[in-house]
N, C-alpha and C positions, 0 to 999 in steps of 0.2 A: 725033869723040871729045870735039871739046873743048865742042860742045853737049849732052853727055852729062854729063860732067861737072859739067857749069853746072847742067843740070837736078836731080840731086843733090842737088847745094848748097841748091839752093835747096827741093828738097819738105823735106830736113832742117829747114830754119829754120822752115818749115811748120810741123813736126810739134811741133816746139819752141814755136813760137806757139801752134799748138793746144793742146801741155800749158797752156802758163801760162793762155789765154785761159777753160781747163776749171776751173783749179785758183783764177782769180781767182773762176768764177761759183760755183763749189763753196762758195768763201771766202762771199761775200757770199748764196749762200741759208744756208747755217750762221748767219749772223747776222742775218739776217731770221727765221729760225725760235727762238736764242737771244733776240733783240729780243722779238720776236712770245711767247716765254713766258713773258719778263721783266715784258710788261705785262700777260702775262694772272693773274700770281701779284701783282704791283702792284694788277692791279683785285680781283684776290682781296682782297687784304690789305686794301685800302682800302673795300671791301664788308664786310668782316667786324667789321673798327671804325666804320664807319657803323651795321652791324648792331647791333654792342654799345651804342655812342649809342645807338639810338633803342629796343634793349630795357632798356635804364637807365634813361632817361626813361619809357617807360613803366612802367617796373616801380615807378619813384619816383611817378609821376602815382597810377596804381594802389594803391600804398600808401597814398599819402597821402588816396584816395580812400574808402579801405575805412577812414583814421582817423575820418574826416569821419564816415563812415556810420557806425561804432560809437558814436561820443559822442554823436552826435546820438542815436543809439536809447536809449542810457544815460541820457538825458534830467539833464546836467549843463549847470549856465550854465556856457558857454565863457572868462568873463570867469577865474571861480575855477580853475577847471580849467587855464587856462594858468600863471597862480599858482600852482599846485600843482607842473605839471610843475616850471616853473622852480627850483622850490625843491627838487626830488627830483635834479634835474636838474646844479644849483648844491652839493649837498651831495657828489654824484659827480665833481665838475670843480669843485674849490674854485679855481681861480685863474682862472674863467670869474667868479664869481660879483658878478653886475650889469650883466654884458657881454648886449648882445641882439643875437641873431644877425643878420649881414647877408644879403645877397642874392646876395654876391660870391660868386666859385669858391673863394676861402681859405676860408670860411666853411661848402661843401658837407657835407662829413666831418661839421660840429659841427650841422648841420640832419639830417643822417642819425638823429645818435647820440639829438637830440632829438627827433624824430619817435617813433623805434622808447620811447624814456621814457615818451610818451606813450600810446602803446597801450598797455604793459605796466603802466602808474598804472591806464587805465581800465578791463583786464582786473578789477585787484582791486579798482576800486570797483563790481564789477557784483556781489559778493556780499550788496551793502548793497541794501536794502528800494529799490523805486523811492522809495518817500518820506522815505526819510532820503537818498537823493540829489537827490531836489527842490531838498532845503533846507540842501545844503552852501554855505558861505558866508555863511550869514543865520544859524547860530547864535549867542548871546550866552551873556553869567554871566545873567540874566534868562531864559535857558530852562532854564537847569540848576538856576534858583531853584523856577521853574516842577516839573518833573522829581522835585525832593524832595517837596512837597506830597502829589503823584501819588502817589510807593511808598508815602511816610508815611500812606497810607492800607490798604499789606499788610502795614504794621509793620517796614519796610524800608529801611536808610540808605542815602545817598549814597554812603558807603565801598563797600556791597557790592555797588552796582550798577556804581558805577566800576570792582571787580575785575573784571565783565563784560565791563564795553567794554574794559579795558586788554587782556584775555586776547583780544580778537577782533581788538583793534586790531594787536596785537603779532603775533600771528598771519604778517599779511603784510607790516608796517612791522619786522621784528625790531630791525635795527639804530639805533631810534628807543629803545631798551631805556632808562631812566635819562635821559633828553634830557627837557629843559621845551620840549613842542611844542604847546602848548594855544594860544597867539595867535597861534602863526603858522597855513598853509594845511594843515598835517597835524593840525593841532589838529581841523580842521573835521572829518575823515574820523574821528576819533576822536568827537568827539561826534556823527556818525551812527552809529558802533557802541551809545554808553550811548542814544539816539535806539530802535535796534531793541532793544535790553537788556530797555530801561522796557518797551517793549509787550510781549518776552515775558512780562516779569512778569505785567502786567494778566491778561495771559490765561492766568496759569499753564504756560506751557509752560518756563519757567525758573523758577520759583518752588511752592513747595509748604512747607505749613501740619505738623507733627508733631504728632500729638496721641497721647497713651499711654491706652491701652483700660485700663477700669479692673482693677485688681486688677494688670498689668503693671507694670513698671519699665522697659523698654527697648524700642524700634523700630526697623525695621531699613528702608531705602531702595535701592533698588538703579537702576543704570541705565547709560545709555554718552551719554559727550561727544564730539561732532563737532569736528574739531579747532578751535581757538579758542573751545569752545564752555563754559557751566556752568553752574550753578544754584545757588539759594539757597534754604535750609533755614530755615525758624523756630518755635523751640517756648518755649511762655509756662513758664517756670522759676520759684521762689520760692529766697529769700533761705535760705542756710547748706544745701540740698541738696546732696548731691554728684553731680557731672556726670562721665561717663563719655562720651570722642569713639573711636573707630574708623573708619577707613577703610581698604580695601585697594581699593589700585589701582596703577597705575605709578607710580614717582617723579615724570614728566612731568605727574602732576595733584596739582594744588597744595590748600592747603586753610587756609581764615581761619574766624577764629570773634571775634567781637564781643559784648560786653556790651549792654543796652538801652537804656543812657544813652552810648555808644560811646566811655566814658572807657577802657575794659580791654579793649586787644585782647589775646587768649589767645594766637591766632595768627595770622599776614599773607604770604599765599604763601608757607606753609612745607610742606617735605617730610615735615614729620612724620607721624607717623600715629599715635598715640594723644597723649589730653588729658586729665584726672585735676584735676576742680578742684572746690573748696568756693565755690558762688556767692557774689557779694560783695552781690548785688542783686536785688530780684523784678523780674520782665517778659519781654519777647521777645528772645531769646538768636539770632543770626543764625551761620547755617555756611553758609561761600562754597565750592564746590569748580569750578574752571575748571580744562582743559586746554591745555597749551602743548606737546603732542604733535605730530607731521605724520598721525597716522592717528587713525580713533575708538577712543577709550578706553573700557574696562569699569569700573565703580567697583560698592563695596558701603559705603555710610554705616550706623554705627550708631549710640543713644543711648541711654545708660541713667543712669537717673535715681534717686538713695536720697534718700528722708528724715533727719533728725536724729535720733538716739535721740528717744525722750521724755523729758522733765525731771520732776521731785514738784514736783507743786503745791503751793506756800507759801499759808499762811493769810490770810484778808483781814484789811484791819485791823479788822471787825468782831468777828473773832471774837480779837484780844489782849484780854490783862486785864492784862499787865505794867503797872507803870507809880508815879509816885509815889506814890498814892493805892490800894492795893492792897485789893478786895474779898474778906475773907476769908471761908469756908466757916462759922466756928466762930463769926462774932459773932454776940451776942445777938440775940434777936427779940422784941420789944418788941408787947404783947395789950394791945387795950385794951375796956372794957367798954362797949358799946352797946347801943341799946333791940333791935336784933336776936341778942344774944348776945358772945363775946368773940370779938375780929378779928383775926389778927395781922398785922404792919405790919412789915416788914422794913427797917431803914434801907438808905438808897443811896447807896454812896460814889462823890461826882464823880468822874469823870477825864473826858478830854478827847478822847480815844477810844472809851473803853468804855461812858460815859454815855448813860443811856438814860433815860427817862420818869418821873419820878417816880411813884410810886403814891400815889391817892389817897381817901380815902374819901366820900364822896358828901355835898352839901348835908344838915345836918342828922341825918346819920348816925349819928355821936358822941351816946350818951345825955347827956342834961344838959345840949348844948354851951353856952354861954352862962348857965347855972347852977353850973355848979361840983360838977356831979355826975360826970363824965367819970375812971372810976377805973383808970389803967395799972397794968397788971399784969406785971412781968418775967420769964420764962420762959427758963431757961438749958437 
């Protein structure tokens, strides 16, 4: 019995040992397999922010790769171009302006914001001619000197070419509205817009001549502006005609009109739409019409033209007789006797206007002259 009992006792503490020994390994694979998931969500984690690194970087290399490749296609010296950004760059982040960016990680964010400036400046100089972007940065007042010459040869001012470029310029610069940017790096972009302006002139595709068919009085023009886009109108006028302007189009298209000596402007980017004026001067009278629309605009220009009444013609002064010395109708006529018969001789009173040639009878004429036979006879 009492080895029975012993025995007992003892597979009890067994079985007691087995629980714990089951519930210790239980214990430790549970945390071998918590462990085991903890690092495989760790390696996740730490794969997926590696991941994100190196698709940031790439996506930054990338970018910056396809900047390269635009400007370079866009065929801009890089020198100006960075000028430029900085300045578009520098007007957006006024409390940057003169700071250049570093290489550091504080600085990352502000090379982002710079980058994506640039693409978006070189999107809108790619509307400009390759050869007005050749030559951004190398413009001067000596090519704009140059420039007038040019138009002044289609009877064309500086004013109304300049409304061209300002309309192209303004287009994609709006906020440059009122701003003096002519010496700085947006100045440049603007004078490649008056840059393609001028050559549209040349070639007519912005420019056209009015001439009124005879026996008319008015012409009428029609057509559609690209946005930023317009044209200039010139017709040879004479002094005290009166001028008659028309336009219907949207408010968003503007309209100037200039004198030939460009002291009278009539009107300068105004929404008006008619113009009612007594010339002040003969020559080539200039109508600017530009759009600052976002889409293309339809326009109809018209021009009509009157003469002066006619005036009565005043006498010359050859034909007055007023005067102190008045020629009258009723005075004598004075005959005198000659070997041809009797002559008459009308006297001629001077004046100083009226006077004209003496009359006179011919060498020898007069019977007796020089005898005293010469006998005047007075006939009332």
């Amino acid at each position: 019995q009492g080895n029975t009992q012993g025995n007992t006792q003892t597979n009890k503490r067994t079985k007691k040992e087995r629980k714990k020994e089951r519930k210790k390994q239980t214990h430790k694979q549970t945390h071998k397999q918590t462990k085991r998931q903890t690092n495989k969500q760790s390696k996740r984690h730490i794969n997926k922010q590696t991941s994100k690194r190196t698709n940031k970087q790439t996506n930054k290399q990338t970018n910056k790769q396809k900047l390269r490749d635009r400007l370079e296609e866009l065929n801009i010296n890089s020198k100006f171009l960075t000028s430029l950004v900085n300045q578009v760059f520098w007007e957006k982040n006024p409390s940057l302006t003169g700071r250049t960016l570093s290489n550091e990680p504080e600085d990352e964010s502000l090379r982002e914001e710079w980058d994506k400036t640039a693409m978006e400046v070189g999107e809108k100089l790619a509307i400009l001619s390759e050869n007005a972007r050749r030559q951004l940065g190398t413009y001067t007042s000596s090519t704009r000197q140059k420039w007038q010459m040019v138009i002044n040869s289609r009877n064309v001012s500086s004013k109304a070419l300049y409304d061209l470029a300002d309309a192209g310029f303004l287009s994609i610069f709006p906020e440059q509205k009122g701003k003096n940017f002519v010496s700085k790096p947006l100045g440049q972009v603007w004078q490649g817009f008056a840059n393609d302006r001028l050559n549209d002139i040349m070639e007519s595709t912005a420019w056209e001549k009015i001439v009124l068919d005879p026996g008319n009085t008015s012409k009428m023009a029609r057509g559609t502006l690209d946005p930023g886009g317009g044209k200039v109108f010139i017709a040879k006028l004479v002094k005290d005609q009166n001028m008659q302007v028309q336009l219907d189009a949207n408010t968003e298209v503007l309209l100037s009109v200039y004198s030939p000596s460009g002291k009278t402007k009539f009107l300068q980017d105004s929404k008006s739409r008619q113009l009612s004026q007594i010339l002040p001067e003969s020559g080539f009278y200039e109508f600017v019409v530009v759009s600052t629309a976002s889409k293309p605009e339809d326009y109809e220009f018209s021009l009509t033209i009157e003469n002066p009444p006619a005036q009565s013609q005043e006498p010359s002064h050859h034909q007055l007789r007023s005067g102190p010395f008045p020629c009258p109708l009723d005075r004598p006529t004075h005959h005198f006797q000659t070997r041809f018969g009797i002559r008459p001789i009308q006297p001629m009173a001077f004046h100083p206007v009226a006077a004209g040639p003496f009359e006179k009878i011919g060498a020898g004429e007069l019977a007796g002259v020089g005898r005293g036979v010469g006998i005047p006879v007075v006939r009332h």
